[in-house]
N, CA, C and O atoms as a MOPAC input file, in Angstrom:
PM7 MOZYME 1SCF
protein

 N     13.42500 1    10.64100 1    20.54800 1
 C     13.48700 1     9.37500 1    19.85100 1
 C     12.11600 1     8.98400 1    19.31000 1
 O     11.94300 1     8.35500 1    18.26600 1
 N     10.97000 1     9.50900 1    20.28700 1
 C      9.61800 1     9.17600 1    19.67300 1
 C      9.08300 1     9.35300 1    18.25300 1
 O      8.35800 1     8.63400 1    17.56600 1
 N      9.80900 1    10.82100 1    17.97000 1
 C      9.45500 1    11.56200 1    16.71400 1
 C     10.30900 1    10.96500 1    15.33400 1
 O      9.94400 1    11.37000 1    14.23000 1
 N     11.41200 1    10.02800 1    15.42900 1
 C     11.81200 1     9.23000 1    14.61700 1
 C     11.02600 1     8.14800 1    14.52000 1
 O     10.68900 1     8.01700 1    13.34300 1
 N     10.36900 1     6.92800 1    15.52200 1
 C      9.64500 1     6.47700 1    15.02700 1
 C      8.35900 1     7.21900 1    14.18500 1
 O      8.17200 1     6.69900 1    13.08500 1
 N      7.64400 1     8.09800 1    14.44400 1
 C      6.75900 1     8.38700 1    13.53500 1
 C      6.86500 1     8.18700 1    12.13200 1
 O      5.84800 1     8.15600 1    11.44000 1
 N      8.14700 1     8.03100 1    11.58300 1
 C      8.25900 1     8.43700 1    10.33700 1
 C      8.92000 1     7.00400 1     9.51400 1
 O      9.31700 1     6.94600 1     8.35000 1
 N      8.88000 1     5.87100 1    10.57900 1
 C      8.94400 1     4.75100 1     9.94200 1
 C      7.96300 1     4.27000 1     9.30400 1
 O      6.84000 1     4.76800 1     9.37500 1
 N      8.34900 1     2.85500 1     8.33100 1
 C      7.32300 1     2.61900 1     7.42500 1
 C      6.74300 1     1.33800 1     8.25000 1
 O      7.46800 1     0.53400 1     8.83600 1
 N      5.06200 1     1.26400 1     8.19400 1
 C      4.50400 1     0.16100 1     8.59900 1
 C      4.77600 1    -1.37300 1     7.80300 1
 O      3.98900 1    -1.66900 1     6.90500 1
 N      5.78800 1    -2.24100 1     8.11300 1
 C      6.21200 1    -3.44100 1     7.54900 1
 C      5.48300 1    -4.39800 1     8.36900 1
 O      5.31400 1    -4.37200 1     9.58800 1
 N      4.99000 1    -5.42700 1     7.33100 1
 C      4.31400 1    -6.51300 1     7.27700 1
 C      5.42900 1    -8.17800 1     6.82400 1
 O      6.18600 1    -8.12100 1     5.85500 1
 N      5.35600 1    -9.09700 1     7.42700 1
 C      5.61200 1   -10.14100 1     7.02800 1
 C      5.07600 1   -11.16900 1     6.72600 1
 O      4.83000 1   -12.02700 1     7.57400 1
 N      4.72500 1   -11.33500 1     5.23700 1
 C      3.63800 1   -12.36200 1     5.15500 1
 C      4.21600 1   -13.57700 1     4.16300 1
 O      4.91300 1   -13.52600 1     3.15000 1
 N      3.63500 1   -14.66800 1     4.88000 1
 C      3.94400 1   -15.83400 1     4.52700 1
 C      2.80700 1   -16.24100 1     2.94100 1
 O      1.66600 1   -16.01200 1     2.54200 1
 N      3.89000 1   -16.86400 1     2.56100 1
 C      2.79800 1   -17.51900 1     1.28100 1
 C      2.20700 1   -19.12900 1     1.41500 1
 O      2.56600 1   -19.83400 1     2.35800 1
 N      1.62200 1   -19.43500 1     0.76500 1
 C      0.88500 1   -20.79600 1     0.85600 1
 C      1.91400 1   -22.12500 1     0.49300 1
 O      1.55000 1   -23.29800 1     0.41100 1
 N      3.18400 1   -21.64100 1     0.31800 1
 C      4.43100 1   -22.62100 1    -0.06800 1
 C      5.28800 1   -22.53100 1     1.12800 1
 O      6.14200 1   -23.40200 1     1.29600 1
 N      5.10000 1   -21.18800 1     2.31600 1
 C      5.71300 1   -21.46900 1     3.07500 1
 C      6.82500 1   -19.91700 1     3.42800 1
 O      7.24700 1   -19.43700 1     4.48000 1
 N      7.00600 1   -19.46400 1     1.75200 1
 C      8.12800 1   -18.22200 1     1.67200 1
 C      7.41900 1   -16.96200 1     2.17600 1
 O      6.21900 1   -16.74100 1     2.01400 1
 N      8.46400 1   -15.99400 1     2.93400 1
 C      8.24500 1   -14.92800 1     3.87800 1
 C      8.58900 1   -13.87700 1     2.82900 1
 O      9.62200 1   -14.00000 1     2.17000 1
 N      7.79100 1   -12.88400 1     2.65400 1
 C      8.48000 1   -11.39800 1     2.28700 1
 C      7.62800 1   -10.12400 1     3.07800 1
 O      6.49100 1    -9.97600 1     3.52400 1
 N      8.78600 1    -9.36100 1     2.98400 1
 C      8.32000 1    -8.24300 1     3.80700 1
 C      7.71500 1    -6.97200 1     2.87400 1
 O      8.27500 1    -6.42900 1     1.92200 1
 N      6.48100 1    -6.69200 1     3.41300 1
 C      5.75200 1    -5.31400 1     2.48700 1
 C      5.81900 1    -3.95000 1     3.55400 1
 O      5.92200 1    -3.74200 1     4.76300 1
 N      5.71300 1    -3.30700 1     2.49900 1
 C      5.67200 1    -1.84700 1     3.55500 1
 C      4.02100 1    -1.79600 1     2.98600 1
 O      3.60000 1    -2.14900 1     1.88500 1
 N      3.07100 1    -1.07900 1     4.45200 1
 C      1.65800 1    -0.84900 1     3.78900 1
 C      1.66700 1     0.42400 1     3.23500 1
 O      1.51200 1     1.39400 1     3.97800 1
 N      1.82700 1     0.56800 1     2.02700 1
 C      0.99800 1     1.84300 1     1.53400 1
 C     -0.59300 1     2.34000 1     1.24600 1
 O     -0.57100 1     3.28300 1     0.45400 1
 N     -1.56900 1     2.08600 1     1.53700 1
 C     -3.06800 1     2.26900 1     1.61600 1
 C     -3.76800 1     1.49400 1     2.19100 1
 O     -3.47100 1     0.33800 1     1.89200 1
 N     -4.91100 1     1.60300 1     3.17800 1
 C     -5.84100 1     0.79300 1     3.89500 1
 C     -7.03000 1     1.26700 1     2.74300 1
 O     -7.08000 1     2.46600 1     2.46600 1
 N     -8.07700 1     0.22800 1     2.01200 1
 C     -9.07100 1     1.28600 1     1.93800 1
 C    -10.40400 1     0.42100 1     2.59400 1
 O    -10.09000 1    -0.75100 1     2.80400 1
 N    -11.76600 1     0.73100 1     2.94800 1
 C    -12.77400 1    -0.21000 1     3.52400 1
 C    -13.67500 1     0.14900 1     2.77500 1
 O    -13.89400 1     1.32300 1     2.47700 1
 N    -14.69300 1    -1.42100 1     2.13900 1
 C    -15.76700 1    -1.33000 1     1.37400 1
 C    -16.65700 1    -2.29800 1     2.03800 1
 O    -16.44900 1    -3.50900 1     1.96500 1
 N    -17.61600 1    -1.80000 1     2.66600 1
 C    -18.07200 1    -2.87400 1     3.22900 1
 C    -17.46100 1    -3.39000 1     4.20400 1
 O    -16.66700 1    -2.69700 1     4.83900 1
 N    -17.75500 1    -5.09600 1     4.63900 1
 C    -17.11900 1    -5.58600 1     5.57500 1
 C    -16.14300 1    -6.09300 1     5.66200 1
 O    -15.77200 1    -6.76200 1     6.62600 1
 N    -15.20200 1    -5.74800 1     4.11400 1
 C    -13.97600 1    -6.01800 1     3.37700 1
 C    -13.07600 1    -5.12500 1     3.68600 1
 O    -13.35400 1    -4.02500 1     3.20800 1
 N    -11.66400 1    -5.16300 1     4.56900 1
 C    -11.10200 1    -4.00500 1     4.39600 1
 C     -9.91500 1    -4.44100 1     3.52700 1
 O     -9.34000 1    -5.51400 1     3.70500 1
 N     -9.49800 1    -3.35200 1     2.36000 1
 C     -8.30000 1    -3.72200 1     1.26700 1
 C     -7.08400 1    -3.69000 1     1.72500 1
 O     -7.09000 1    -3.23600 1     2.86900 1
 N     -5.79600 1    -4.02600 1     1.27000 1
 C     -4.54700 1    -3.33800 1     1.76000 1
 C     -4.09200 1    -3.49500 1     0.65100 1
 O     -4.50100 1    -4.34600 1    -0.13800 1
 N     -2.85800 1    -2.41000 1     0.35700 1
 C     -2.17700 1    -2.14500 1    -0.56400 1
 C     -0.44200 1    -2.02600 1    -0.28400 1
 O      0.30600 1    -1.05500 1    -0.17600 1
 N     -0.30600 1    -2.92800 1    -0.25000 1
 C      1.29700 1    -3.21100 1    -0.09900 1
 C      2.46400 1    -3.36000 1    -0.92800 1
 O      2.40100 1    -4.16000 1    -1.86100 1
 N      3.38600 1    -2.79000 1    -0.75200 1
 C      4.59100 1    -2.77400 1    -1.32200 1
 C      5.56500 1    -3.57500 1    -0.93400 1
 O      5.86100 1    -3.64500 1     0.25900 1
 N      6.30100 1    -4.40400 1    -2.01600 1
 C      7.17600 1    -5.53500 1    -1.31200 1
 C      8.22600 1    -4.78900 1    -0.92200 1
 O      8.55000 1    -3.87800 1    -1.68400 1
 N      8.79800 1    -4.93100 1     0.00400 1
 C     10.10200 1    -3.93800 1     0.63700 1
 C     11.39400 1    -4.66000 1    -0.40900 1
 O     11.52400 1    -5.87400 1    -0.56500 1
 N     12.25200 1    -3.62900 1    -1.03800 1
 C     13.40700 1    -4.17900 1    -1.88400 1
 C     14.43100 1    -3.93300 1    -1.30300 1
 O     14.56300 1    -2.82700 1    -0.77900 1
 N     15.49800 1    -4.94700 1    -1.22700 1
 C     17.13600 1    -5.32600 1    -0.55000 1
 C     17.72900 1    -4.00700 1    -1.30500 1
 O     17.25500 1    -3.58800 1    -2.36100 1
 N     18.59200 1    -3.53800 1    -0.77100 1
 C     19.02700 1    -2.96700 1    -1.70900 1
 C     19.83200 1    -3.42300 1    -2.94300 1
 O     19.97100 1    -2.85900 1    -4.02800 1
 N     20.54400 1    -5.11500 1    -2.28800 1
 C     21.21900 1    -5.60600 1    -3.68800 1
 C     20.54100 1    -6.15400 1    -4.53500 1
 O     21.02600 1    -6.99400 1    -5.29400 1
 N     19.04900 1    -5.72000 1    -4.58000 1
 C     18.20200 1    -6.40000 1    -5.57100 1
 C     17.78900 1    -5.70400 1    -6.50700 1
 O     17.31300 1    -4.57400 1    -6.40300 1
 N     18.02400 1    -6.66600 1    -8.01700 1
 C     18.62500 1    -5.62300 1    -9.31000 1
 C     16.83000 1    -5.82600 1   -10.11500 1
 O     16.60500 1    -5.85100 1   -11.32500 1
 N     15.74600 1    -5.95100 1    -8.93600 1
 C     14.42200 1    -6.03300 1    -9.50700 1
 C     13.79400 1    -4.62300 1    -9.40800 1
 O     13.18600 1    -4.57700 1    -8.33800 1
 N     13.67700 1    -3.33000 1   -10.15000 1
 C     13.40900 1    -2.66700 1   -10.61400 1
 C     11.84400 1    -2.46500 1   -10.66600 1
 O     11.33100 1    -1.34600 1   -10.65200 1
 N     11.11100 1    -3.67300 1   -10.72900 1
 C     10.11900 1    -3.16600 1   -11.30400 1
 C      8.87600 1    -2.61200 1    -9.90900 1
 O      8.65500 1    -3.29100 1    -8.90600 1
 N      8.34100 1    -1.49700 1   -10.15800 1
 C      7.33000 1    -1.05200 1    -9.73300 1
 C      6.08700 1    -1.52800 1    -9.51100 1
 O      5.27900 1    -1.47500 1   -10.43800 1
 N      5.66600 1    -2.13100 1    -8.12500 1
 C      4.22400 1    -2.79000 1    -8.36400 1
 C      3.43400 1    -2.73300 1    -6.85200 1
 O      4.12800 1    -2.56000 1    -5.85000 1
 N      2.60600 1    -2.81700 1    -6.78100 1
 C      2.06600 1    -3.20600 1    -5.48200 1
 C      1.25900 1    -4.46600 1    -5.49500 1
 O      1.13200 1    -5.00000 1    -6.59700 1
 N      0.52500 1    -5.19900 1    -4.16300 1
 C     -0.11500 1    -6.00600 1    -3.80900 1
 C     -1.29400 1    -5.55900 1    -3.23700 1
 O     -1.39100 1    -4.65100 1    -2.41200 1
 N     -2.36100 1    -6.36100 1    -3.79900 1
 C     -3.62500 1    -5.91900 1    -2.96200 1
 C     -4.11400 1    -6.93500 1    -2.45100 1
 O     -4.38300 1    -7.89000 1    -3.18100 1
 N     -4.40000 1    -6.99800 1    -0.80900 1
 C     -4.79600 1    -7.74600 1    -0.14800 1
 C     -5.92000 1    -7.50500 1     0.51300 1
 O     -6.07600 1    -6.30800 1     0.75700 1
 N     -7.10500 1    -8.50200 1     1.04700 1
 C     -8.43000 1    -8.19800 1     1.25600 1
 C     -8.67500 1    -9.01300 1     3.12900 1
 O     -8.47500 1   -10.22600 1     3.19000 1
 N     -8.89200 1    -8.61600 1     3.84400 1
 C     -9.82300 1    -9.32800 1     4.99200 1
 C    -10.98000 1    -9.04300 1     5.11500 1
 O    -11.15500 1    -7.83800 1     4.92800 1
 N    -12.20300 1    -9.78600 1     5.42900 1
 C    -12.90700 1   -10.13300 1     6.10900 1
 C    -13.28900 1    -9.71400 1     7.11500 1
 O    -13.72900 1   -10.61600 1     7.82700 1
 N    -13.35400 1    -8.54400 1     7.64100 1
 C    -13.54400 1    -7.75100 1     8.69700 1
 C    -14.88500 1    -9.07800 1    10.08800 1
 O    -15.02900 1    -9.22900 1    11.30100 1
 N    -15.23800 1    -9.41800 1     9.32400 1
 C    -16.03400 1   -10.38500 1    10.50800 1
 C    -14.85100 1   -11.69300 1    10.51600 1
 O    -14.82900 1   -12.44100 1    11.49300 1
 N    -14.06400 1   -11.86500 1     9.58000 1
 C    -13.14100 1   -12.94100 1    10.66800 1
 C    -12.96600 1   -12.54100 1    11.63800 1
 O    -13.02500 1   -11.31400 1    11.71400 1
 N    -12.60500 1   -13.45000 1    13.11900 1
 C    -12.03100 1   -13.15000 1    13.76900 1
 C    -10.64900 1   -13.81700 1    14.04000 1
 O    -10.27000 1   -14.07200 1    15.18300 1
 N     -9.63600 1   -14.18900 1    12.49000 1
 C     -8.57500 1   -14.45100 1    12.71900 1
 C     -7.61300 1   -13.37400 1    11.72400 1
 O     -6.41100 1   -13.49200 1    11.48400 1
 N     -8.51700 1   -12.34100 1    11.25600 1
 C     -7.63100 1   -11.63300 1    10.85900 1
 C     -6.90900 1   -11.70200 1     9.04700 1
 O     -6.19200 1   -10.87800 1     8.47900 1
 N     -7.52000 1   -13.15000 1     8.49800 1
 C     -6.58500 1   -13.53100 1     7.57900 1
 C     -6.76700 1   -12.60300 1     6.57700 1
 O     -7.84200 1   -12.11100 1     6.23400 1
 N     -5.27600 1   -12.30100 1     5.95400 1
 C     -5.48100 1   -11.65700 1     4.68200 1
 C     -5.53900 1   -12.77600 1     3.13300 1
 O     -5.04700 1   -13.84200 1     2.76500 1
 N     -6.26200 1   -11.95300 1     2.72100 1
 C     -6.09900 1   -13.05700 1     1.34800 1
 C     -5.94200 1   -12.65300 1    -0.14900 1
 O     -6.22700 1   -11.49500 1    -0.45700 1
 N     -5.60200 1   -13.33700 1    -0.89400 1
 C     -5.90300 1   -12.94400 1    -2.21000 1
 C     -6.96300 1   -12.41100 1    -2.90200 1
 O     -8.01200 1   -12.49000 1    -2.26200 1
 N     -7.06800 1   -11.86800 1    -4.03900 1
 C     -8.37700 1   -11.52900 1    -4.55100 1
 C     -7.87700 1   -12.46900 1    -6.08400 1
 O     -6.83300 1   -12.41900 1    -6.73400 1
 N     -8.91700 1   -13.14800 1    -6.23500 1
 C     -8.93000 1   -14.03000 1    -7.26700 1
 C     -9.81300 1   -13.56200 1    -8.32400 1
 O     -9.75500 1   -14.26100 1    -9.33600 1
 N    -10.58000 1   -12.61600 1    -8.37100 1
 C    -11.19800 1   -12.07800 1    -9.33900 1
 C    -10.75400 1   -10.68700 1   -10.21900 1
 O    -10.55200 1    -9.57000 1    -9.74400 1
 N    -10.67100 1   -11.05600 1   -11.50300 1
 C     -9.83300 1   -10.09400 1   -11.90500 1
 C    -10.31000 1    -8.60000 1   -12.30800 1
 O     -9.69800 1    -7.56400 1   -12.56700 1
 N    -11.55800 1    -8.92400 1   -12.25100 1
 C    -12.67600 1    -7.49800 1   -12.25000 1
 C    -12.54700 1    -7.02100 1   -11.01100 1
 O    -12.41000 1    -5.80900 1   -10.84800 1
 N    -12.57200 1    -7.97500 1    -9.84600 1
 C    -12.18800 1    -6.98700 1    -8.59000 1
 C    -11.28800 1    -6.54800 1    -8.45200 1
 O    -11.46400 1    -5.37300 1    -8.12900 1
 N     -9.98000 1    -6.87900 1    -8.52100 1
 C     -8.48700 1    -6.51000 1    -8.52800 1
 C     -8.12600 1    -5.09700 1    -9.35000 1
 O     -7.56000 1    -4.08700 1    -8.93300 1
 N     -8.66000 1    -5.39900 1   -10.65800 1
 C     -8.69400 1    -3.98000 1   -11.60900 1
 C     -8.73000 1    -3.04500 1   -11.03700 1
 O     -7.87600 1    -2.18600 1   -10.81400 1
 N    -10.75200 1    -3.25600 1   -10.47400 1
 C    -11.46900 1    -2.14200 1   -10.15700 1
 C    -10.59200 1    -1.81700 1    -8.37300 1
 O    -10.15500 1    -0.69200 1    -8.12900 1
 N    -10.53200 1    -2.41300 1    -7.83500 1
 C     -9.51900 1    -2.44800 1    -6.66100 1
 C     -8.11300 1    -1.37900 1    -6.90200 1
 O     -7.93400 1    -0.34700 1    -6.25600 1
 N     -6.94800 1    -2.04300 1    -8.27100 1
 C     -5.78100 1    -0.79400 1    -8.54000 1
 C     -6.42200 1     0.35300 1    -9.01700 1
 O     -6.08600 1     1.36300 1    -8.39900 1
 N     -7.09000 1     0.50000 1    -9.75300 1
 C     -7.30300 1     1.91200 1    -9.79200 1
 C     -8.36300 1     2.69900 1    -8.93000 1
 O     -8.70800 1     3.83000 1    -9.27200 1
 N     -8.91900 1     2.03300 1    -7.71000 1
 C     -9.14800 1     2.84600 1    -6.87100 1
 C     -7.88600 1     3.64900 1    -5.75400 1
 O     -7.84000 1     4.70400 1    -5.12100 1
 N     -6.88000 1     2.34800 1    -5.98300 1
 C     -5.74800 1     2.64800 1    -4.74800 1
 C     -4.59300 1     3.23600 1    -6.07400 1
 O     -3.39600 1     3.32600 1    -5.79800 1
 N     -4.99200 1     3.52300 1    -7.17800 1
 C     -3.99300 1     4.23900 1    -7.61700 1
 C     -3.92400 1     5.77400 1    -7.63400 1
 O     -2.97100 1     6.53700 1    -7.47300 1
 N     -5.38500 1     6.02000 1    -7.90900 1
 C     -6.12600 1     7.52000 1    -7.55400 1
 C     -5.57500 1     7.83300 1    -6.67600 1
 O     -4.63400 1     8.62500 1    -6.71500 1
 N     -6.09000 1     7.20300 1    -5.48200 1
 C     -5.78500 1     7.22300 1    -4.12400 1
 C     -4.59000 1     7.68300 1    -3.79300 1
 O     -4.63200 1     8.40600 1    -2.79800 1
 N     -3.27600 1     7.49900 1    -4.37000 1
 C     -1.99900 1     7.57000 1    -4.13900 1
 C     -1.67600 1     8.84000 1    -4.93200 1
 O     -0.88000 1     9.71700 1    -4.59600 1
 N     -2.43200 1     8.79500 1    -6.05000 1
 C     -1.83100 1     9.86700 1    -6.79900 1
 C     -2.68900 1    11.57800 1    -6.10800 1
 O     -2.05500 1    12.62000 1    -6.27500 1
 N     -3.87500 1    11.62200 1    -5.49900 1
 C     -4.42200 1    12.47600 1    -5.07700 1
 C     -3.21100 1    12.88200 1    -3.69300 1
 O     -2.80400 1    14.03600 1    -3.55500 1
 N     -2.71400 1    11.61200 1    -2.66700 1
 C     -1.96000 1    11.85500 1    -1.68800 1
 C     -0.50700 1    12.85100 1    -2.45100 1
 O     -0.10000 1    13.96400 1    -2.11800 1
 N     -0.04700 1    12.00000 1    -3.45700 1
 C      1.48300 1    12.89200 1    -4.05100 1
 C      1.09200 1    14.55100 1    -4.51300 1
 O      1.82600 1    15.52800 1    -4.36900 1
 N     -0.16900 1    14.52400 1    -5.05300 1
 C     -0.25600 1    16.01600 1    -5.72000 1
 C     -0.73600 1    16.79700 1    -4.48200 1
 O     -0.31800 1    17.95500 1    -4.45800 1
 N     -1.53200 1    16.42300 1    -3.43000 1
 C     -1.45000 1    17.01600 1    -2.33300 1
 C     -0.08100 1    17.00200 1    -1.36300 1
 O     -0.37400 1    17.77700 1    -0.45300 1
 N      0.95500 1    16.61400 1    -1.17600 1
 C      2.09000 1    16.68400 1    -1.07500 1
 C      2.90300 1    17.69500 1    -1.49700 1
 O      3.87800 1    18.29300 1    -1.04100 1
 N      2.03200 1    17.73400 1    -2.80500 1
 C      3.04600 1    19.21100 1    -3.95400 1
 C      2.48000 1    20.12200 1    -3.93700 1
 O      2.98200 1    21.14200 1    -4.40900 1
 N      1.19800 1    20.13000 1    -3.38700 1
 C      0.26200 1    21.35900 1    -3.25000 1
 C      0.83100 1    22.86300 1    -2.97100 1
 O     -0.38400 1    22.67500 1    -2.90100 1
 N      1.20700 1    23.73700 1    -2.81300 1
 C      2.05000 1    25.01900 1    -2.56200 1
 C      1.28400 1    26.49900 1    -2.59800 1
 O      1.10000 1    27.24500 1    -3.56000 1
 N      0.95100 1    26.63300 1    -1.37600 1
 C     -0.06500 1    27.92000 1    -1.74500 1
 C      0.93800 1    29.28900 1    -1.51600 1
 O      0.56200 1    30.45400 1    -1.38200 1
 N      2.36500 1    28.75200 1    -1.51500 1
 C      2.92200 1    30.64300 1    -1.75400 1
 C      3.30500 1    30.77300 1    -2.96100 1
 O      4.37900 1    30.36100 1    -3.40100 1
 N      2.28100 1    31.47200 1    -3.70400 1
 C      2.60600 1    32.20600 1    -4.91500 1
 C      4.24500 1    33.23400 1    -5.42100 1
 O      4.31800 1    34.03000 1    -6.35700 1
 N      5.38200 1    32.84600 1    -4.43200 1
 C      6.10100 1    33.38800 1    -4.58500 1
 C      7.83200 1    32.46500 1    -4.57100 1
 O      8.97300 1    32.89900 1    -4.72700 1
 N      7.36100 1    31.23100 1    -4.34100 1
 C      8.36800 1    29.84800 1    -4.49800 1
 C      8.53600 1    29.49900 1    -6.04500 1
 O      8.07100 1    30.07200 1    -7.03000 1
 N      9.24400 1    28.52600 1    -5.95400 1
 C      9.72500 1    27.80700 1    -6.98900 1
 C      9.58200 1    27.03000 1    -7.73600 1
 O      9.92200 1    26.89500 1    -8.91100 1
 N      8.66100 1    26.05900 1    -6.55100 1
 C      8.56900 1    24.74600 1    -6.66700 1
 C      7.67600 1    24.61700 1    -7.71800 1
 O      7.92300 1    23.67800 1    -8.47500 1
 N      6.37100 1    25.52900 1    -8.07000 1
 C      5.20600 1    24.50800 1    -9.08300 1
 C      4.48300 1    25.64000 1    -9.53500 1
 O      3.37300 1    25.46300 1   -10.03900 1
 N      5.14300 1    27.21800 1    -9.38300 1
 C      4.38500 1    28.33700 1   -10.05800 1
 C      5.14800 1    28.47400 1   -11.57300 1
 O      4.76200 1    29.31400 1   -12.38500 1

């Protein structure tokens, strides 16, 4: 049973400043400094006919000691922020597809 959890997704429930709950799956931690990023995905219902592809990037404070995550309000940081965690994701998928037997299917 242990080896099924391994392969669950790390879900988050975070509240907004109005009060509303949604649940993210984390896809990327990254740390700059005493800032560590997160990169989250809103988890979708399945009867939900919202389609679109996106993530969230969230920032703490590594010297809080309450943990809070927050927004990034600057839009030069945020930019420079997705396309560090987009690399990031896309280096993880092509290493995923990586295939060193020259005698498969998959990507020779």
């Amino acid at each position: 049973m242990s080896e099924l959890r391994e392969f669950e997704p790390d879900l988050f429930t975070l509240e907004d400043e109005e009060g509303n709950e949604q649940t993210f799956e984390l896809c990327d931690v990254y740390k700059e400094g005493d800032t560590t990023y997160f990169a989250l995905i809103p988890q979708q219902l399945e009867d939900s006919s919202d389609e679109e592809d996106y993530f969230v990037i969230l920032k703490r404070d590594d010297n809080d000691p309450d943990e809070y995550l927050d927004s990034i309000d600057d839009e030069e940081e945020l930019d420079r922020l997705a396309e560090i965690f987009m690399q990031r994701i896309l280096e993880d998928v092509e290493d995923e597809h990586e295939c060193h037997d020259e005698n498969c299917d998959c990507c020779h």
